[in-house]
C-alpha positions as CSV (number, residue, x, y, z in Angstrom):
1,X,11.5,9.7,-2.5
2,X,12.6,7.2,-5.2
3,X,11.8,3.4,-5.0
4,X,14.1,0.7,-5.3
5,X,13.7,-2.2,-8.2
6,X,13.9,-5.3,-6.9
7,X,13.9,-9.0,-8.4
8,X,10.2,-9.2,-7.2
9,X,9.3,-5.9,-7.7
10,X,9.7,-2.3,-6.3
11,X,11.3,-1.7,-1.9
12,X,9.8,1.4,-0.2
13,X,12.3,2.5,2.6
14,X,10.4,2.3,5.7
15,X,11.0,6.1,6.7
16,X,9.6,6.9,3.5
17,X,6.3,4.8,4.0
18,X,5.4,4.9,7.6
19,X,4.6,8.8,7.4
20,X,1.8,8.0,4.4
21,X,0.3,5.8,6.3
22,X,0.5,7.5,9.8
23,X,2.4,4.9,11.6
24,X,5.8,4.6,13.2
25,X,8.3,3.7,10.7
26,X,9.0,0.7,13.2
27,X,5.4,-0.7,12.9
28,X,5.9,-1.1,9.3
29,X,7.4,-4.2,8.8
30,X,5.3,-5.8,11.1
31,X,2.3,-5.2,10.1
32,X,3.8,-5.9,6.5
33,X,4.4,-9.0,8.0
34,X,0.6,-10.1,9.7
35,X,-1.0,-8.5,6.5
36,X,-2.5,-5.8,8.2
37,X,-1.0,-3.3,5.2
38,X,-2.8,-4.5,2.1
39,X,-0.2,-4.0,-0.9
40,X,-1.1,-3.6,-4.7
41,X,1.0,-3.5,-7.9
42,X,0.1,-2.9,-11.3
43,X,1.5,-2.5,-14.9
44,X,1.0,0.3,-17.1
45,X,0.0,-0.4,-20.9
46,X,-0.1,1.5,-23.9
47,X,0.3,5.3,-22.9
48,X,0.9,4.2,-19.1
49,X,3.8,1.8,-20.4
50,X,7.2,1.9,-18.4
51,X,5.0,2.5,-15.2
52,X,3.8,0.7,-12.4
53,X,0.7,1.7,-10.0
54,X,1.8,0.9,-6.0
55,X,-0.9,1.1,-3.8
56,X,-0.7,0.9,0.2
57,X,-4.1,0.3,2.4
58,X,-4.0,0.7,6.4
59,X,-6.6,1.9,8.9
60,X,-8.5,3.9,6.4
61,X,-5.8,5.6,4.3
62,X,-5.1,4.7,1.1
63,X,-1.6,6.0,-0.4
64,X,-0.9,5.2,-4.4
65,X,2.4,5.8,-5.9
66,X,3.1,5.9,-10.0
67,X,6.7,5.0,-10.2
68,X,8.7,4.8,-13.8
69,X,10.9,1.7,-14.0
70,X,13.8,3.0,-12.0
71,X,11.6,3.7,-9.2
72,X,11.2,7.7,-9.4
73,X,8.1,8.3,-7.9
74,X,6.0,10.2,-11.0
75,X,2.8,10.9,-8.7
76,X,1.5,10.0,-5.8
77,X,-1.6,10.6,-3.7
78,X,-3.3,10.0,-0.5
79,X,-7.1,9.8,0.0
80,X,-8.1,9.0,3.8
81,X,-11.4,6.8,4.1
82,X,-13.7,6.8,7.6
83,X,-12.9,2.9,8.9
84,X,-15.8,0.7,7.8
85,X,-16.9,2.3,4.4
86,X,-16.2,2.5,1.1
87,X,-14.9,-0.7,-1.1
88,X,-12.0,-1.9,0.9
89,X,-13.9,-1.5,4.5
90,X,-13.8,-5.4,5.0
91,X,-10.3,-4.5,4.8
92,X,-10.8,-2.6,8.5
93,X,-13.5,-4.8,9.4
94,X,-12.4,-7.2,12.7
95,X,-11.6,-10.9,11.4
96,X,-15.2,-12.9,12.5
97,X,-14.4,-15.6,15.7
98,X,-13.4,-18.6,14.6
99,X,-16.5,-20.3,15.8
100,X,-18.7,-18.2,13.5
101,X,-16.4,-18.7,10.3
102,X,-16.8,-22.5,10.5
């Protein structure tokens, strides 16, 4: 798998993403789209420089990618987290009716 650099940061090919996170390579975009996959990027500095961190959230699984500047994937893992726990479970959590937000 090798990420491509783009003017505002790295593309994942679907087909390479959907099986991390479970889901149809189809559904991706989509729920790219609505926000349902929550997306992180960060910089590496001083010994981690010339890297960037790329994390994807969805229904409990949590897939991170280290990528050098050209996009090779240096490392990657996948840790799967029961819905509702753990720090990002508001992430899972249903949004609150409208009427209750207000």
């Amino acid at each position: 798998m090798k990420l491509e650099p783009g003017e505002n940061g790295f593309v994942i090919d679907v087909n390479d993403l959907a099986p991390l996170l479970e889901i149809a390579p189809d559904e991706v975009q989509d729920l790219m789209r609505n926000k349902k996959i929550f997306t992180q990027s960060e910089t590496g500095i001083n010994e981690h420089a010339g890297t960037q961190r790329l994390t994807f959230r969805y229904n409990g699984i949590s897939v991170r990618l280290t990528v050098d500047d050209n996009g090779r994937v240096l490392k990657r893992s996948k840790t799967k987290v029961p819905r509702g726990t753990g720090l990002y479970s508001f992430l899972d959590a249903p949004a609150a009716p409208k009427d209750e937000r207000e």
